[in-house]
ZAMARGU-4260 file (C-alpha; in steps of 0.2 Angstrom, whole numbers, plus 5000, padded with zeros to 4 digits):
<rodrens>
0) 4184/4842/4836 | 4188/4849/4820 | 4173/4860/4816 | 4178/4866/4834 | 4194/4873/4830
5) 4189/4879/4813 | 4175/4891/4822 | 4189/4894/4835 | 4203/4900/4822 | 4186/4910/4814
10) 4181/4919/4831 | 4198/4924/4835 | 4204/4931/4817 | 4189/4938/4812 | 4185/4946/4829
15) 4202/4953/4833 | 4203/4960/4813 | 4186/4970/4818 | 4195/4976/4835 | 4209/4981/4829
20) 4202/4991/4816 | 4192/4999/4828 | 4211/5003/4839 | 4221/5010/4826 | 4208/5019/4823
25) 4207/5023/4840 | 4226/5025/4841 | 4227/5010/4854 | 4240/4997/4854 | 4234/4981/4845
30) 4237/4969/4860 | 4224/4976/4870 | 4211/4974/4856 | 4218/4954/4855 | 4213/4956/4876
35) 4197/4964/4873 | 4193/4950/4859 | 4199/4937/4872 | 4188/4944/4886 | 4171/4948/4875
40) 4169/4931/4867 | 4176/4919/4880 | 4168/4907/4892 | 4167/4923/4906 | 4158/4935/4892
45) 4147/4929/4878 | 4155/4914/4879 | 4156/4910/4864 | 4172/4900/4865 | 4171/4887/4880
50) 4186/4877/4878 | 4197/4885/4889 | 4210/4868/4888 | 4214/4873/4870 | 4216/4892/4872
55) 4227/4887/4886 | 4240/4874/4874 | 4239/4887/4862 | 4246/4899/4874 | 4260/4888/4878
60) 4265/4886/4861 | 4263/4905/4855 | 4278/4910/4872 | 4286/4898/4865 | 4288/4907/4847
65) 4287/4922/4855 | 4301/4920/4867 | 4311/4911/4851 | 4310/4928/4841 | 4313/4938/4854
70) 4331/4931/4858 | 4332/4931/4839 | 4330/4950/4840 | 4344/4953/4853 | 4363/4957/4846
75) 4371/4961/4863 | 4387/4964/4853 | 4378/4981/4845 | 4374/4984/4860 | 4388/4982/4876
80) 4390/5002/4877 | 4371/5005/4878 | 4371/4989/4892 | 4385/4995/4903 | 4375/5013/4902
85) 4358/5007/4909 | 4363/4991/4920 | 4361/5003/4936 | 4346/5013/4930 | 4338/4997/4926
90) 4341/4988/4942 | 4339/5002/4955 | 4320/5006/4943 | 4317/4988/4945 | 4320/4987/4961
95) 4308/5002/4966 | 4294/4995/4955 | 4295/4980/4963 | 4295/4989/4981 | 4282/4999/4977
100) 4271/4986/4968 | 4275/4973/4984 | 4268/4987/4995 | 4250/4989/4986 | 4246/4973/4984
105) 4252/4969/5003 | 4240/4982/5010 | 4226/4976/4999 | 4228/4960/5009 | 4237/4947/4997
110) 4248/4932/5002 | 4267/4938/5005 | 4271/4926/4991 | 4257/4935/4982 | 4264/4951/4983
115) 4283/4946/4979 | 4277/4941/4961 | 4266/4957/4958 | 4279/4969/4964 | 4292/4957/4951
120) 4278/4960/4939 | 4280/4979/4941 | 4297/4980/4934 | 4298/4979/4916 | 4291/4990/4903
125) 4282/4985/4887 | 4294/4982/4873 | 4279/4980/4862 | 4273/4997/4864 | 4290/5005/4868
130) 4296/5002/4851 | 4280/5003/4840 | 4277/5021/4848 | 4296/5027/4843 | 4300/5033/4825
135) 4310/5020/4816 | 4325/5036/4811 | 4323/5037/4831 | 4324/5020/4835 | 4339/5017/4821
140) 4350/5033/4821 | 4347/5039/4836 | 4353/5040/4856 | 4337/5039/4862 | 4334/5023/4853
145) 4350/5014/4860 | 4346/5019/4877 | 4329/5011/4877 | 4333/4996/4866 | 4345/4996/4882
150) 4335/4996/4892 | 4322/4986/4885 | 4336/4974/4884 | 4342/4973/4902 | 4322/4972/4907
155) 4322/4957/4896 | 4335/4947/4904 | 4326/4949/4922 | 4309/4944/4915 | 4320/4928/4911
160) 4326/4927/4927 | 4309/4929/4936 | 4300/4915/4923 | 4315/4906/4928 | 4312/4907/4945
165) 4292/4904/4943 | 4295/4890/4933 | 4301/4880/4944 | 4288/4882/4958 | 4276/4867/4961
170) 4261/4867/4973 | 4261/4885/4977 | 4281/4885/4984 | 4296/4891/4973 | 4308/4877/4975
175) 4326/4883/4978 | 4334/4869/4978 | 4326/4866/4960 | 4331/4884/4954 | 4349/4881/4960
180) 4350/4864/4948 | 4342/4872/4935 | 4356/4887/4937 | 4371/4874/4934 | 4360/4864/4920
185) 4360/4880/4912 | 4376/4883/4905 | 4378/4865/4899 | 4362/4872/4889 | 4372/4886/4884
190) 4387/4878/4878 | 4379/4864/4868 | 4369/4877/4859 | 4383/4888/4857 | 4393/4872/4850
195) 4378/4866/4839 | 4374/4880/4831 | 4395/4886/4826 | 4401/4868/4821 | 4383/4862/4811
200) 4369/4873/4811 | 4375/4888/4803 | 4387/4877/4790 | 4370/4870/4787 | 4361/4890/4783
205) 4378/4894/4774 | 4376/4878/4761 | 4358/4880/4759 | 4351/4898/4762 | 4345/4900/4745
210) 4333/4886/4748 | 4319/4899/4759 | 4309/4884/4764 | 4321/4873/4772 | 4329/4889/4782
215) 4311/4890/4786 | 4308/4874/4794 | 4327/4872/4802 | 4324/4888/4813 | 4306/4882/4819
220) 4317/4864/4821 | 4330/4871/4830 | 4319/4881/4841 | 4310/4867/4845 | 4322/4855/4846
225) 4332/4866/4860 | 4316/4870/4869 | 4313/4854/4872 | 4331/4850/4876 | 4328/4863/4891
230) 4313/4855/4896 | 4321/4838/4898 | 4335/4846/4908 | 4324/4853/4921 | 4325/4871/4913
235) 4310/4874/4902 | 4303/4875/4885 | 4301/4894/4886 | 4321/4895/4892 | 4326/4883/4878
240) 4316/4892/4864 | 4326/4911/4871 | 4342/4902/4870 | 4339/4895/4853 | 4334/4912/4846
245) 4349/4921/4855 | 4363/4910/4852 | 4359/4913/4831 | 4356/4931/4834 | 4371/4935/4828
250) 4373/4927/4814 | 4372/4936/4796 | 4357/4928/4792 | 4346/4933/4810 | 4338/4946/4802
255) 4332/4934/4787 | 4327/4922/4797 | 4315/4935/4808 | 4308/4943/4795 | 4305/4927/4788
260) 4296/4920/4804 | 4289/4936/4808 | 4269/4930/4801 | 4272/4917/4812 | 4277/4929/4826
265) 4260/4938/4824 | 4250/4923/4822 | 4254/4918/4841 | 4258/4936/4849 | 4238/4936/4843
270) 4235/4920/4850 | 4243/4922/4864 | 4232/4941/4869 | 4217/4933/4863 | 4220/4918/4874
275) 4224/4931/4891 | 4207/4939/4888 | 4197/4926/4884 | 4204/4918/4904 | 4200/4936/4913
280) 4186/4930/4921 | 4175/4949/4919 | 4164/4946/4938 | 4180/4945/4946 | 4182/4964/4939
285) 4173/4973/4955 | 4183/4964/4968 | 4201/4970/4960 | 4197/4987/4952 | 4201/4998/4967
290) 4218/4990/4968 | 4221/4988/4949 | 4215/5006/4947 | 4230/5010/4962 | 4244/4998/4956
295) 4242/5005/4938 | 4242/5025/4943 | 4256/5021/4956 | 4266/5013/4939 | 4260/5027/4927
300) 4267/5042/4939 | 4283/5033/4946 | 4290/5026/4931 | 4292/5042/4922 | 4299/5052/4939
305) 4309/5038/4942 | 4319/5036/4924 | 4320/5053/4922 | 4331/5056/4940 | 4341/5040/4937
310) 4345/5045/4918 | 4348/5065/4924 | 4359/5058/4936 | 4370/5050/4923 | 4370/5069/4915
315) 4356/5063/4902 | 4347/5078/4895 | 4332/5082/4902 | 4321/5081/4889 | 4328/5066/4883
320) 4327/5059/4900 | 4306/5063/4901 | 4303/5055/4885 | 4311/5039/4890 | 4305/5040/4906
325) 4286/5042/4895 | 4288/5031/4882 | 4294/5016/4897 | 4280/5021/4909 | 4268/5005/4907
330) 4269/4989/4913 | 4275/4974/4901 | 4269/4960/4891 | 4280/4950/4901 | 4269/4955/4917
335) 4254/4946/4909 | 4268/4931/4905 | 4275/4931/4924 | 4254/4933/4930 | 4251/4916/4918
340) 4267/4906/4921 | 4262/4910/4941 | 4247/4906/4941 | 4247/4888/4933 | 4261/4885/4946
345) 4249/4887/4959 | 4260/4901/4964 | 4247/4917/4967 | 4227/4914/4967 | 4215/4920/4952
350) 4214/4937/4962 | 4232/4940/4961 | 4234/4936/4943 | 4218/4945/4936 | 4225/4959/4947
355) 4242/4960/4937 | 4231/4958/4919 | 4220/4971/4924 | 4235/4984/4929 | 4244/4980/4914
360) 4229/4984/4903 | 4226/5000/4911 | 4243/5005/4908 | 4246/5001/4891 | 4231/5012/4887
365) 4235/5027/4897 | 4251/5029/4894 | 4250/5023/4873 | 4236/5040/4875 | 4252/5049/4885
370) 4266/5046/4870 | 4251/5048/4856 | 4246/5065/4859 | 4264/5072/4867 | 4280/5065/4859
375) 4284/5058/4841 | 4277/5044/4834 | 4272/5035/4821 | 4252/5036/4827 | 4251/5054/4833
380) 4235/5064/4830 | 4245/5078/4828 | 4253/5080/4811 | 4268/5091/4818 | 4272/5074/4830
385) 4269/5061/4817 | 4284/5052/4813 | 4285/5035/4803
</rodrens>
């Protein structure tokens, strides 16, 4: 068992720092080289790596980090102006992604139930590549930067929502009554976190934050410890971990703390990738192509359109409203999430899901190629549009 791991931890490293040299080189986002990885050496591939079981714990564990870290990020505070200027773009975009996602993957034959969680799948945009393609002077100290950490942010908060809602399904049906419970459990949640963290957590950071280990160690603790709190309340360990990171996001030390966990961040956003690939089962390729191939072109050509008539209408310049509409015109990370966390709940079929993995791949490539070669960024070919 031991050697099993080791030559695990040793094909995933080494083969994901031989891929991703090859995609910044090849000015591709380093998630879909941890994919690629994934896909060429597990069980459906070379196969190289059989045990599926323990690429699948390791998965749970990395959204767990990930989705920690992530809340850790947010400070709606910074932010309320930015919110209360994209919370209609966000939800009318979502809406129609979600409409028009629905529709492909109803007339390619899925289940009802099927098509609901692609079309919810449609909806968000890829932080990861979103923020890595956009110059940090941009990002920081610019409006371009607020309106997409906006609505990066708003996005964020229905991915939530929809893992909340798939969460809770069992035996292929979403229980409502379940969702409903979990919806009054969580703002107990919320309030004991938001208790713990004024009257004994941060008294704890603010005696002992010059001790870097034991900061360490009482964030993964307290993310942890919250995560499965939610998961004894009905909620989830994903929802606990999001609550723990956002409920110390504001606190003066946030930033230390995720720049201290952000090797552990990368260690699971590759495990995570790697594990996605390595369960895309290759043969099942022929059979979702034609509607992967449609669901991802319909995302890369509406996405675009639609941000920049929903930011113009709000008398966003038109330049500015393409180059949001650009940089948010791939499907998310949280799309392979929502096709993972659905189809362990029995919720879609392994056409369904391979279909959502197999769109969000092809987008991120295409449109990573669109932002490279056309707008600033830190990867640009061009000299004149390379910004760090």
């Amino acid at each position: 068992m031991n050697e099993a791991v080791v030559e695990s931890f040793f094909l995933i490293f080494t083969g994901s720092a031989v891929i991703a040299s090859l995609a910044i080189y090849a000015r591709q986002p380093l998630l879909v080289a941890y994919i690629v990885v994934g896909a060429l050496i597990g069980p459906y591939c070379l196969g190289w790596m059989q045990d599926v079981h323990l690429l699948s714990k390791i998965s749970e564990i990395g959204i767990i980090f990930l989705l920690f870290l992530l809340g850790l990020d947010l400070q709606p505070q910074s932010l309320m102006t930015a919110l209360r200027k994209v919370t209609v773009v966000t939800l009318i975009s979502s809406l129609s992604f979600a409409g028009v996602g629905f529709l492909i993957a109803y007339l390619f034959g899925y289940t009802i139930t099927e098509s609901l969680i692609i079309g919810a799948a449609m909806m968000f945009s890829s932080t990861i590549i979103g923020i890595k393609l956009l110059p940090t002077t941009i990002l920081h100290h610019r409006h371009i930067g607020e309106m997409m950490i906006g609505l990066l942010l708003m996005q964020d908060f229905l991915a939530i929502f929809v893992l909340l809602v798939l969460l809770s399904g069992e035996s292929g049906q979403i229980d409502f009554m379940q969702v409903g419970i979990t919806l009054m459990a969580l703002p107990l949640l919320v309030l004991f976190a938001w208790a713990f963290v004024r009257w004994v957590l941060l008294k704890l950071i603010a005696k002992y934050d010059r001790i870097g280990e034991y900061i360490f160690l009482l964030a993964i603790g307290w993310c942890m410890g919250l995560a499965e709190l939610a998961e004894v309340l009905g909620l989830s360990r994903e929802i606990g971990a999001f609550l723990a990171g956002i409920t110390i996001a504001s606190s003066p030390i946030a930033q230390h703390i995720a720049l201290t966990l952000k090797p552990l961040r990368d260690f699971f956003l590759i495990m995570f990738f790697f594990s996605l690939g390595a369960g895309f089962n290759l043969g099942l390729l022929p059979e979702i192509a034609l509607a992967a191939i449609i669901l991802g072109g319909a995302m890369l050509a509406m996405k675009p359109a639609t941000f920049r008539f929903l930011l113009g209408r709000q008398s966003e310049r038109k330049v500015l409203a393409w180059d949001i509409g650009f940089r948010l015109g791939q499907i998310s990370e949280f799309s392979l999430l929502i096709a993972y966390v659905a189809f362990n709940a029995s919720l879609i079929g392994e056409l369904a899901s391979h279909l959502i993995q197999a769109a969000a791949i092809l987008t991120f490539l295409v449109s990573s190629y669109i932002v490279t070669f056309n707008f600033p960024n830190p990867l640009a070919v061009n000299e004149k549009l390379r910004r760090n």
